[in-house]
C-alpha positions in Angstrom: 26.0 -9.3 -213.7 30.3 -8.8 -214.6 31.6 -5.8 -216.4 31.3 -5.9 -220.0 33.8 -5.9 -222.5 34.3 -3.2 -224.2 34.7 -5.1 -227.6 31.8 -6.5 -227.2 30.2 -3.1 -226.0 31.5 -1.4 -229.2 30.6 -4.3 -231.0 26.5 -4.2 -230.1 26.8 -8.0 -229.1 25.9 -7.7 -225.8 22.5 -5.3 -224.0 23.7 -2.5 -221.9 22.1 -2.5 -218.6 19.7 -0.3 -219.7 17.8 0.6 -223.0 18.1 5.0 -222.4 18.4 6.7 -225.5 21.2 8.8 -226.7 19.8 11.8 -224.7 18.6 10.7 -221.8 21.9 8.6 -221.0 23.9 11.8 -222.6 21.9 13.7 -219.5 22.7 10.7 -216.9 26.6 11.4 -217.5 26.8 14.3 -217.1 24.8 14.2 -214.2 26.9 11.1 -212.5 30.4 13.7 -213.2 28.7 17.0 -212.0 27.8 14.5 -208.7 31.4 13.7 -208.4 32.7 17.8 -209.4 30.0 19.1 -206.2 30.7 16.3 -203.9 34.6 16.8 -204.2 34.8 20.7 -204.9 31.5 21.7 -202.9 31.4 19.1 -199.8 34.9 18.1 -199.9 34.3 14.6 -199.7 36.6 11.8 -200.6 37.0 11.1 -204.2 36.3 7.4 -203.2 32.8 8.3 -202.1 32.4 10.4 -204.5 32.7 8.2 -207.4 31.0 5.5 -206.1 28.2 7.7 -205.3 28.9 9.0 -208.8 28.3 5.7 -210.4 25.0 5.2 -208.4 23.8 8.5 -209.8 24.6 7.6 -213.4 22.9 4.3 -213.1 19.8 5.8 -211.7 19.6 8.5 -214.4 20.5 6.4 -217.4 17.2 4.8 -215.5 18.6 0.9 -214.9 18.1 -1.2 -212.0 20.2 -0.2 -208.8 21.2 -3.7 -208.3 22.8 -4.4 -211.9 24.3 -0.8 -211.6 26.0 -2.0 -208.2 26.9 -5.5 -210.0 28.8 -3.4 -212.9 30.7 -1.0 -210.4 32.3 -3.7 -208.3 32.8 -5.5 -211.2 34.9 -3.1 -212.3 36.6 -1.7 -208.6 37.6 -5.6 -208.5 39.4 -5.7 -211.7 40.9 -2.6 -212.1 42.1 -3.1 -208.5 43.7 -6.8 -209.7 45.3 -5.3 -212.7 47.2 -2.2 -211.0 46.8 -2.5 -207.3 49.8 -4.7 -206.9 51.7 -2.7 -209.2 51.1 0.5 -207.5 51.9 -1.3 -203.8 55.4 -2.2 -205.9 56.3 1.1 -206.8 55.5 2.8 -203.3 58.0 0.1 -201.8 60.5 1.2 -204.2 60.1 4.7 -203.3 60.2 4.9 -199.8 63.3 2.9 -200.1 65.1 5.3 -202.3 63.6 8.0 -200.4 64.5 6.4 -196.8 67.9 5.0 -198.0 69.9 8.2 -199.2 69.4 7.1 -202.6 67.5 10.2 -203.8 69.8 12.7 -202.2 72.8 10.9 -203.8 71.8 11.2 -207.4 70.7 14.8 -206.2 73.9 15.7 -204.7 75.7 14.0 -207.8 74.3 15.9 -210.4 74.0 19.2 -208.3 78.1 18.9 -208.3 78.6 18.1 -211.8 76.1 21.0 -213.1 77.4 24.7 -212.6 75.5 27.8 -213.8 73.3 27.6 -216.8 73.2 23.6 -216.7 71.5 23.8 -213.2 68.3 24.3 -215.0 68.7 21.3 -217.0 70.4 19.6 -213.9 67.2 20.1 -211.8 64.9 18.7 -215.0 66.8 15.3 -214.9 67.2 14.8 -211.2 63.2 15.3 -210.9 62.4 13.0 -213.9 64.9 10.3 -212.7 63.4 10.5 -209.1 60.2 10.7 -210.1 60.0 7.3 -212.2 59.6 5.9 -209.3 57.4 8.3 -206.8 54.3 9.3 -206.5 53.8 12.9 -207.4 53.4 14.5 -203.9 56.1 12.3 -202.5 58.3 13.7 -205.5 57.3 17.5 -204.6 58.2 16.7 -200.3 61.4 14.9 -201.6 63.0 17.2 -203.8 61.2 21.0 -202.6 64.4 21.1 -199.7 67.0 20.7 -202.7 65.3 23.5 -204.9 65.4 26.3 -202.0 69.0 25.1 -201.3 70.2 25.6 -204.5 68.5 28.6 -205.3 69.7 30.1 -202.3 72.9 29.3 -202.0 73.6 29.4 -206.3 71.8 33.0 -205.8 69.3 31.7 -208.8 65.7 32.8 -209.2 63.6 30.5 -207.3 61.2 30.3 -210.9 64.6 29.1 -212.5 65.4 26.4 -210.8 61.9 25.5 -209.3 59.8 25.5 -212.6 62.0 22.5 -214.4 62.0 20.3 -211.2 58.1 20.7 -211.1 57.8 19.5 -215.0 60.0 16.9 -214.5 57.8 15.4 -211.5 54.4 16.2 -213.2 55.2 14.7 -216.6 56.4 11.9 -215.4 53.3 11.5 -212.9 51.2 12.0 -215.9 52.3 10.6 -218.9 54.7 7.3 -217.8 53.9 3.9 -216.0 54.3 3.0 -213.1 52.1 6.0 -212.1 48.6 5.0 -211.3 47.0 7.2 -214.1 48.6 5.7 -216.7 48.6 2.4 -215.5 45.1 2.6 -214.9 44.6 3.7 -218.5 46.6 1.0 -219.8 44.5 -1.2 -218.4 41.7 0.2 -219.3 42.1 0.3 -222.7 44.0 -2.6 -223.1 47.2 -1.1 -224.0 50.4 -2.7 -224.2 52.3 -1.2 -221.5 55.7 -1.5 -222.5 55.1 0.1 -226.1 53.0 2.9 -224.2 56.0 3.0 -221.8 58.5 3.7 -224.5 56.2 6.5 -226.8 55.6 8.2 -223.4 59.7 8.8 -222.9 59.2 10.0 -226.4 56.9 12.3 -225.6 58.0 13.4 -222.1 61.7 14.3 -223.3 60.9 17.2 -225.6 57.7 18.3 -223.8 59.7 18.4 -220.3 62.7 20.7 -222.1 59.7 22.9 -223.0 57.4 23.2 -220.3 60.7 23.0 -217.9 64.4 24.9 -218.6 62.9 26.9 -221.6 59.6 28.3 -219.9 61.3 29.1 -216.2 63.0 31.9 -218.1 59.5 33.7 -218.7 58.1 32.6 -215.4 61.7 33.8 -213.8 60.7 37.2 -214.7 56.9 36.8 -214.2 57.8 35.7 -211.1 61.2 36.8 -209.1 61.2 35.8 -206.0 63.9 34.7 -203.3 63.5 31.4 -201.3 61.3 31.2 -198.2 63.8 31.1 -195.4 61.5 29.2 -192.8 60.7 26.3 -195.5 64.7 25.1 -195.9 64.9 22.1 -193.8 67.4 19.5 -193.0 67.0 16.6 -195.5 66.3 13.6 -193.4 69.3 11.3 -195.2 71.5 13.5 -193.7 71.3 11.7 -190.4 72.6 7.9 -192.1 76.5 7.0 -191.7 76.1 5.4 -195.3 74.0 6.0 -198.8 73.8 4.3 -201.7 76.4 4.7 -204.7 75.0 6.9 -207.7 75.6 4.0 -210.4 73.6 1.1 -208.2 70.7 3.8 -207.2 70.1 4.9 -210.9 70.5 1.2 -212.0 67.6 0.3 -209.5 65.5 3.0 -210.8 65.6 2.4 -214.2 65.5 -1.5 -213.8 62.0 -2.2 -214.7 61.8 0.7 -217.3 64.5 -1.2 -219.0 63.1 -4.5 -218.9 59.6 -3.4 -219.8 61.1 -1.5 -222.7 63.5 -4.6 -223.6 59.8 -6.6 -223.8 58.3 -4.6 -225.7 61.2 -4.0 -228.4 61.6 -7.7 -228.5 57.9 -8.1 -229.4 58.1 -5.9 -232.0 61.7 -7.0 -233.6 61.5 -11.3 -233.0 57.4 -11.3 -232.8 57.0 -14.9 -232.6 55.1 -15.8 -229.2 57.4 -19.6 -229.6 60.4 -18.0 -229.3 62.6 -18.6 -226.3 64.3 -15.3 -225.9 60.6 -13.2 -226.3 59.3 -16.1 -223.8 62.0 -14.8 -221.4 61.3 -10.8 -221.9 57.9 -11.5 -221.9 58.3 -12.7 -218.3 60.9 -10.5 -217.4 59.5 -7.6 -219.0 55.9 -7.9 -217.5 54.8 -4.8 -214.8 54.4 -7.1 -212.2 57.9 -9.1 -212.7 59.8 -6.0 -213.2 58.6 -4.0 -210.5 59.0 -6.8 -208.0 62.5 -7.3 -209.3 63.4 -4.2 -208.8 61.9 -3.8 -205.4 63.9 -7.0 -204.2 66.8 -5.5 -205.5 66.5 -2.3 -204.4 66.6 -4.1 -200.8 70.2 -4.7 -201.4 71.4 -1.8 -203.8 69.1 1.0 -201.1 68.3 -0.5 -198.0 71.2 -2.7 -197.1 73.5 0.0 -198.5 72.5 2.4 -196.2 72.8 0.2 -193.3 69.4 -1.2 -193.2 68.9 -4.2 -190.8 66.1 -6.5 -191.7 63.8 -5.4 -189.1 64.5 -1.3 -190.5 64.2 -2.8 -194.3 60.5 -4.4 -193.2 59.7 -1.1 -191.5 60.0 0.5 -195.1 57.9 -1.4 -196.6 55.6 -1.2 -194.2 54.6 2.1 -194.0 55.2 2.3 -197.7 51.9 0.7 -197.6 49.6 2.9 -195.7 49.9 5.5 -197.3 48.6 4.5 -200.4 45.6 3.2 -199.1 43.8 6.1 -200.7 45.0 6.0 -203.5 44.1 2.2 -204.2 40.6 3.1 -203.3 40.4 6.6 -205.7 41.6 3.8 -207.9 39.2 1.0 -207.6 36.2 3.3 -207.4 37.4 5.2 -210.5 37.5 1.4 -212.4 34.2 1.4 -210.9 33.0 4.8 -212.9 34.5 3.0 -215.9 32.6 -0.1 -216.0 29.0 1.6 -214.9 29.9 4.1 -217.9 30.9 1.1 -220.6 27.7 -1.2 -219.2 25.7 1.8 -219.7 25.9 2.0 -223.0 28.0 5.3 -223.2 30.6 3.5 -224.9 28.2 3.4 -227.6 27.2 6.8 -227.9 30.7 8.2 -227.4 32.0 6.3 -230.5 28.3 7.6 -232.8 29.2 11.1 -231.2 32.7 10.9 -232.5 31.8 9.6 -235.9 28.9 12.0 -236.4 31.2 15.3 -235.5 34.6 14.0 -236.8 36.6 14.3 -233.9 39.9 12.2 -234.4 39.7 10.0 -231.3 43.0 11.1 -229.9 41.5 14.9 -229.6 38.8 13.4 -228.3 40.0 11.8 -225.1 42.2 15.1 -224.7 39.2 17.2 -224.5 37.4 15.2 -222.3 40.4 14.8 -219.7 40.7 18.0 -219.8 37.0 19.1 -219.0 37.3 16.5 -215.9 40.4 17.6 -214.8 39.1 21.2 -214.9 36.1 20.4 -212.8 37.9 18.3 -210.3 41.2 18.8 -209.7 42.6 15.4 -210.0 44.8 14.0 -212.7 43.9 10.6 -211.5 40.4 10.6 -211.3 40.3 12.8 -214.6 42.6 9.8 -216.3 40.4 7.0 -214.9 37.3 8.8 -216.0 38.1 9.8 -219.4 39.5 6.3 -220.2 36.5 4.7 -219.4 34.7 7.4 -221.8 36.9 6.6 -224.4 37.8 2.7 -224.0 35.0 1.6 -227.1 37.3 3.3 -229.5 40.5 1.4 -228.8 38.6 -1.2 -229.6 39.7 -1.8 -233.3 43.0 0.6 -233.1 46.6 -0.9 -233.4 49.1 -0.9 -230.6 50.7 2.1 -231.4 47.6 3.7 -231.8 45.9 2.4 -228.2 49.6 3.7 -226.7 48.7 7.0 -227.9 45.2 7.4 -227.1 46.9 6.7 -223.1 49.1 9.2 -223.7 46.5 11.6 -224.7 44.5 11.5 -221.5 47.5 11.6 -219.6 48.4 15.0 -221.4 45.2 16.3 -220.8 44.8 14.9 -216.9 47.6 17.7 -216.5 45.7 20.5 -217.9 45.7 23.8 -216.6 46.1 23.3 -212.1 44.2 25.8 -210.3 42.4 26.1 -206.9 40.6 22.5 -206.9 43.8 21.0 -206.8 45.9 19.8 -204.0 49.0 20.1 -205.7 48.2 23.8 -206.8 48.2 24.4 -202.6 51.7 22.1 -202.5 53.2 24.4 -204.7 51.9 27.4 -203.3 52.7 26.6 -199.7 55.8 25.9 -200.4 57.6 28.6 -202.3 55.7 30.9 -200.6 53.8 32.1 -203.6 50.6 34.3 -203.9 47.7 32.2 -205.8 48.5 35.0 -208.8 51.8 34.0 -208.3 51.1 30.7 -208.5 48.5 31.1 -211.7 51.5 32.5 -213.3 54.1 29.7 -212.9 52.6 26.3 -211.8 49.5 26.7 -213.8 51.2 27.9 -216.9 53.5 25.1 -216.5 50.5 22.1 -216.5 48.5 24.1 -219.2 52.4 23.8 -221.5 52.7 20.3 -220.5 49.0 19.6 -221.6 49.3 21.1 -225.1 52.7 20.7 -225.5 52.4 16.5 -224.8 49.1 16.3 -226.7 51.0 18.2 -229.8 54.1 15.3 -230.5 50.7 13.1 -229.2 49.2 13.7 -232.5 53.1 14.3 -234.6 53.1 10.5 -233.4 50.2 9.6 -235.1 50.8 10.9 -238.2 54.5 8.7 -238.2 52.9 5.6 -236.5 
């Protein structure tokens, strides 16, 4: 049997795979996530395995047949993995080559000299949400943790001050903006349109980044005063290349497929005419796949051959750009997986009678159930993937605008509230040499602001759009 549509879930056309009532399949979800919390929390096992296993548990509580339970979650590992695998491959190629080529370091090093005193702050807010368009969110934390201990040591600035605003730049970005596999993942699950979800998300990150960034390290400076670990400031590995990318080229490269996504999407909106030749070009040129591959191909030139890349170095890059994502295409999959055993099931159905019967606006809705996932495992990603595929049946009749935000919703709640379940709580810890109180206090607080912050001009959105 092939994954359902969740139109014609929502729409009753179509049997779920099973015939459980409203309680008994309200029992088998919660029983397929608290699989997925114990075997990731308790047994540490993979998130992969856990929500396949996870989906198999679901299935045999909600009481249907093992074999259409397996049909539906490979149904939908297979096409969530065709609608984002490629695009997350792209983006890790283009960040090991700005990583690899100097490109980073040079629009760290050019802001860093431009921005004196009070500005660094702000400085270190920009250079982390520029760099991490484009990088993964541990990637982002390796890349730019040697610049934050540098500055704050040598500028003699709190390490809260100038740490706290690079961490909200990475994490809202990671969370709330394409081509991050969250939100990619939740565009497609919902079938948003990605370049109009692109373009509310930079809405929404700009003022909740100032917030949760610049304005709250001057609280957790105070909460929090301490100097920079001595044994963690290391040599940044561009330093060793005879040549780095100019700051104009890098920054163009970076922002490349944001731009064209965002020039699609404003062009659907202004000409709207499917027959027209200019939308037929920014449709093209503006898709996630064309625009990430463009950018990738020219990054080659504007990163790698820049920096003195032969071919043979520029195929290295790529190359082990790949593996280690492996994991991540497989959390992924599997989570797409989750989805489609929770829309066959017939949760889709329930979730949107449960929201109608308690009046919970939809968008508050998919918050609060990010946030209960994310709580319980740790992961933005899995809590994205898993909450979208909650909430998919009541995109079903929404505008674009509308789908955009319900993405952007999850995304703000994936980033609720960090704690000890979550790698990157360790990351942070580790790294500037913080207590776990310590780190309660600053990185925690941070995600929690983020969170409410994001879902709050979430729902000001709404009330415009």
């Amino acid at each position: 049997m092939t994954g359902l549509s969740v139109e014609t879930l929502a729409a009753g056309a179509t049997e779920p795979i099973t015939s459980a009532g409203t309680t008994q399949l309200g029992i088998a979800v919660l029983a397929g996530i608290a699989v997925i919390v114990l075997l990731i929390t308790r047994l540490k096992l993979h998130a992969f395995l856990a929500l396949t296993l996870g989906s198999l548990a679901l299935g045999v509580f909600a009481g249907a047949p093992l074999a259409k339970t397996i049909a539906s979650f490979t149904a939908g590992l297979g096409s969530t993995v065709a609608g984002v695998g490629v695009l997350i491959a792209l983006g890790a190629i283009l960040g090991k080559l700005l990583a690899d080529s100097g490109g980073a370091d040079e629009i760290v090093d050019t802001i860093l000299a431009r921005a004196k005193g009070r500005a660094m702050p702000w400085a270190m807010v920009l250079i982390a949400s520029v760099i991490g368009l484009p990088l993964f969110f541990e990637v982002g934390i390796v890349l730019l943790i040697p610049v934050v201990l540098l500055v704050a040591k040598r500028g003699n600035y709190s390490l809260m001050r100038i740490g706290v605003p690079a961490l909200a730049g990475l994490s809202v970005m990671h969370g709330l903006i394409p081509p991050h596999p969250g939100p990619l993942v939740a565009v497609d699950a919902l079938h948003a349109n990605l370049g109009v979800t692109l373009a509310l998300g930079v809405l929404v990150a700009i003022p909740t980044v100032v917030i949760a960034g610049p304005l709250f390290s001057r609280y957790a400076a105070r909460w929090v005063d301490i100097p920079a670990p001595e044994h963690m400031i290391t040599r940044r590995p561009s330093a060793e290349l005879e040549h780095r990318p100019r700051f104009g080229a890098t920054v163009f490269t970076v922002m490349l497929p944001v731009a064209l996504m965002l020039a699609k999407a404003l062009v659907d909106i202004v000409v709207n005419d499917p027959a027209n030749s200019v939308q037929k070009v920014t449709d093209v040129a503006g898709s996630p796949l064309i625009a990430l591959l463009a950018a990738v191909l020219v990054g080659m030139f504007t990163l790698g051959r820049a920096a003195g890349f032969t071919k043979e170095r520029l195929s290295s890059t790529v190359e082990k750009s790949l593996a280690p994502i492996a994991g991540i295409l497989l959390i992924v999959g599997a989570g797409g997986g989750f989805k489609q055993t929770l829309i066959d099931a017939g949760v889709g159905r329930m979730i949107l009678d449960l929201s109608e019967n308690w009046s919970v606006p939809a968008l508050l809705l998919a918050w609060l159930i990010a946030v209960a996932i994310r709580l319980a495992t740790g992961s933005a990603t899995v809590a994205t993937i898993s909450a979208a595929g909650l909430v998919a049946p009541l995109a079903a009749g929404m505008s674009t605008s509308e789908t955009a935000l319900l993405v952007l919703a999850i995304g703000a709640g994936s980033l609720f509230f960090s704690h000890v379940n979550d790698a990157g709580f360790w990351l942070v810890k580790e790294y500037f040499g913080m207590t776990v109180g310590q780190t309660l206090k600053t990185w925690s607080v941070m995600e929690t602001i983020i969170s409410v912050v994001g879902l709050g001009f979430v729902l000001l959105l709404s009330l415009v759009l």
